[in-house]
Phi, psi and omega in degrees: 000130198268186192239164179303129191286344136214157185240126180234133244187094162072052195232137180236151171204099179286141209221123148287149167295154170069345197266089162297136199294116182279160140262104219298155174240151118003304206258302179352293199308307168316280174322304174299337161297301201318307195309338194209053161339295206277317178297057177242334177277359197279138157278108178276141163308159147218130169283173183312308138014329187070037179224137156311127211300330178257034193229178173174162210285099176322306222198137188244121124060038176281128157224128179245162180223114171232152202274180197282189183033351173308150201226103168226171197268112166249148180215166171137151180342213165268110149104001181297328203110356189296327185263330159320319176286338168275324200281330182292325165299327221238032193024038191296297190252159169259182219251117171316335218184149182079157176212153159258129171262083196303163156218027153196187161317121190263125164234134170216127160251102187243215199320155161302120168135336195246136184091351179236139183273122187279014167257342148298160247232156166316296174314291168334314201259331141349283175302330175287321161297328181290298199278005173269023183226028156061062182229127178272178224277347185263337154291324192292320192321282186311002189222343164329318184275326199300307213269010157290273189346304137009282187279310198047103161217041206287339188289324207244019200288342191227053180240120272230096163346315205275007171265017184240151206252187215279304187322312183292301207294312175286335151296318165303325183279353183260347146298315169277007170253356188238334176272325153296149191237146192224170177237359185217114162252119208261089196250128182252145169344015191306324147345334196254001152316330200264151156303178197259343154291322172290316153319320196274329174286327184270332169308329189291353187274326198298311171291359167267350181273316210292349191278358172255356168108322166359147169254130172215123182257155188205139191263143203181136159231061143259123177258015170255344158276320147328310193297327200260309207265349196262163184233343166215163194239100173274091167258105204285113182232116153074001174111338200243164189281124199233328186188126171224082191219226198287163180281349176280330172272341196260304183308311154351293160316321204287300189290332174305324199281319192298338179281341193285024189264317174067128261255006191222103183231148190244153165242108190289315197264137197296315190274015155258341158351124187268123199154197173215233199262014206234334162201149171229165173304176048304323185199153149195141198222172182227192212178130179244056195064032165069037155231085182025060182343137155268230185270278175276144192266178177241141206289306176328303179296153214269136176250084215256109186259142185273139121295072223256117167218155166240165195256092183251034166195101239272212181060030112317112193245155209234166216233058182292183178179144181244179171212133228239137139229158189281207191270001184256006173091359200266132173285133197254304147200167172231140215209118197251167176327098180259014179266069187333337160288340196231016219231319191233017171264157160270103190289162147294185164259144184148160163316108195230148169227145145255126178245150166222150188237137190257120165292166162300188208353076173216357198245162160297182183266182186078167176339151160228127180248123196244160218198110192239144188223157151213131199257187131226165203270318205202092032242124187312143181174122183272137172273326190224141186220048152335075178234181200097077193223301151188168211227132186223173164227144192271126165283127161288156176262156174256352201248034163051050167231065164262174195261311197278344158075226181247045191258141174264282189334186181283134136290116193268164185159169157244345151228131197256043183328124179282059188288143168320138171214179180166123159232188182187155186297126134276000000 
């Protein structure tokens, strides 16, 4: 039987708040006594926990076994561990705790920005990626037109990377991590960067690699790529390994943890908040026919959700929207702020609530997941990427004043809208 191509075995990774995690040196190290003699001596509490009032755990004691050619799935919240756990693979960061055991070659493509030198040229960083993944110059030669083509950057190809807009930068990097060989391909949600011919096109890569023997883990909260391309599902909650077996029971698990969000979710602290210097979250609640939601709603019923933010910092102007997907990972629709005076004011500081309202019979029965952004246009930049926010489920009526009539069976959809008809004799 042959052994795992990675093993991971009891692994932690612990974080300061507030603190971006350096890649210590020597001279790092040095420096920082001189700048500060006395913390490296300071006696910190530790709670039971093994943590300092100011650190907390990224990642608890995971372990995994995963075998050669497997294609597999981390799914779990914002803030779960996930892209922590590809940076402890693909060795960006070292591990607090634990250990990993490669048995082949690593390519990972995670945040924009990582795997390419920006002073070097698009070609230039082709090569430079092939050969830290030990290929000589006559293999990277033979995969060269493939992975330009690809990419399509054929004008800019000898243009310094840090001159490239997300877009470009990302199509390339999702090429040289997928055309160059490796035996383990490291994908963090990076996909969501992209337009959406260019998403369709690297799912379409993904699925010629798994068909090749590839190890590929992949990070995502589309569960219908999960659902087509991974054969086991790791789902991470809060640091910890909550569950790791086939995608139909794991994915399942996922949505009972995403219903425990419940139709009201509060943020009490401004600086834990979700946002930046420029706005944070407060609230965001879900309103049932000018009442309070419980968990499930009546399909009938008019559906209003509040946005409650603060704006702290002003002459901004700013966009909220939201995004609505079921329990199958399929986005149902996204709907941005449409009220055009307040879409171009500059805002103040203060306190704001925005509502949008879902008519009755327009949404299908089952799970919801909701997804809040505010954005601002010029120069575009989301302040806030919220999911997860909160989750209700829609009931159908039986009593056939529906889109469903006196119909029993399943209606298939993603929405069921209750439309006008007329018919009459010709």
């Amino acid at each position: 039987m042959s052994k795992p191509i990675i093993e991971i075995n009891n692994l932690s990774k612990k974080y300061k708040i507030g603190i971006k995690q350096p890649y210590f040196s020597l001279r790092d190290t040095v420096m920082g006594f001189v700048a500060n003699p006395i913390t490296p001596f300071k006696k910190k509490k530790i709670n039971k926990e093994g943590l300092a009032e100011d650190e907390f755990w990224a990642l608890k004691e995971v372990s995994l076994k995963i075998m050669p050619g497997e294609s597999i799935g981390i799914i779990g919240f914002n803030g779960a561990g996930k892209t922590t756990l590809l940076k402890l693979i693909s060795q960006i960061t070292p591990p607090t705790l634990g250990e990993i055991i490669l048995r082949g070659s690593v390519a990972s493509l995670l945040e924009v920005g990582t795997g390419f030198h920006p002073e070097l040229s698009g070609r230039e960083n082709i090569y430079l990626n092939g050969a830290i993944l030990g290929m000589t110059r006559s293999e990277i030669n033979k995969k060269f037109i493939e992975i330009v083509n690809f990419a399509e950057i054929e004008k800019f190809l000898d243009t310094p990377v840090k001159r490239y807009s997300s877009g470009m930068y990302m199509r390339l990097a999702f090429a040289v991590a997928s055309h160059l060989d490796s035996d383990i391909l490291l994908i963090d949600e990076v996909l969501a960067v992209g337009d959406t011919v260019f998403q369709k096109k690297c799912l379409g890569k993904i699925e010629d690699i798994t068909g090749k023997g590839r190890t590929i883990l992949f990070v995502t909260h589309n569960l219908q790529a999960i659902s087509r391309y991974c054969q086991k599902v790791a789902l991470l909650d809060k640091g910890n390994l909550v569950k790791f077996a086939s995608v139909g029971k794991v994915v399942n698990d996922y949505l009972d943890y995403r219903q425990k969000t419940a139709t009201k979710r509060t943020w009490a602290k401004l600086s834990s908040s979700p946002g930046d210097n420029v706005v944070r979250l407060r609230e965001v609640s879900l309103w049932e026919d000018l009442r309070p939601a419980k968990d499930s709603v009546d399909i009938r019923s008019t559906l209003r959700i509040d946005i409650n933010y603060q704006v702290l910092t002003s002459g901004e102007s700013l966009v909220p929207s939201i995004q609505l997907t079921n329990q199958q990972g399929i986005i149902v629709f996204s709907s941005n702020h449409s009220v055009e005076e307040w879409n171009w004011k500059k805002r103040e500081k203060g306190t704001y609530l925005s509502s949008v309202y879902i008519p009755g019979n327009f949404l299908s029965d089952g799970n919801y997941i909701l997804r809040v952004v505010i954005a601002s246009y010029s120069p575009a930049r989301k302040h806030i990427s919220q999911r997860d926010v909160i989750t209700f489920c829609v009931v159908d009526s039986s009593e056939g004043d529906t889109a469903r009539g006196g119909y029993i069976g399943r209606i298939d959809g993603v929405v069921r809208p209750l439309l006008k008809w007329n018919t009459k004799l010709t």
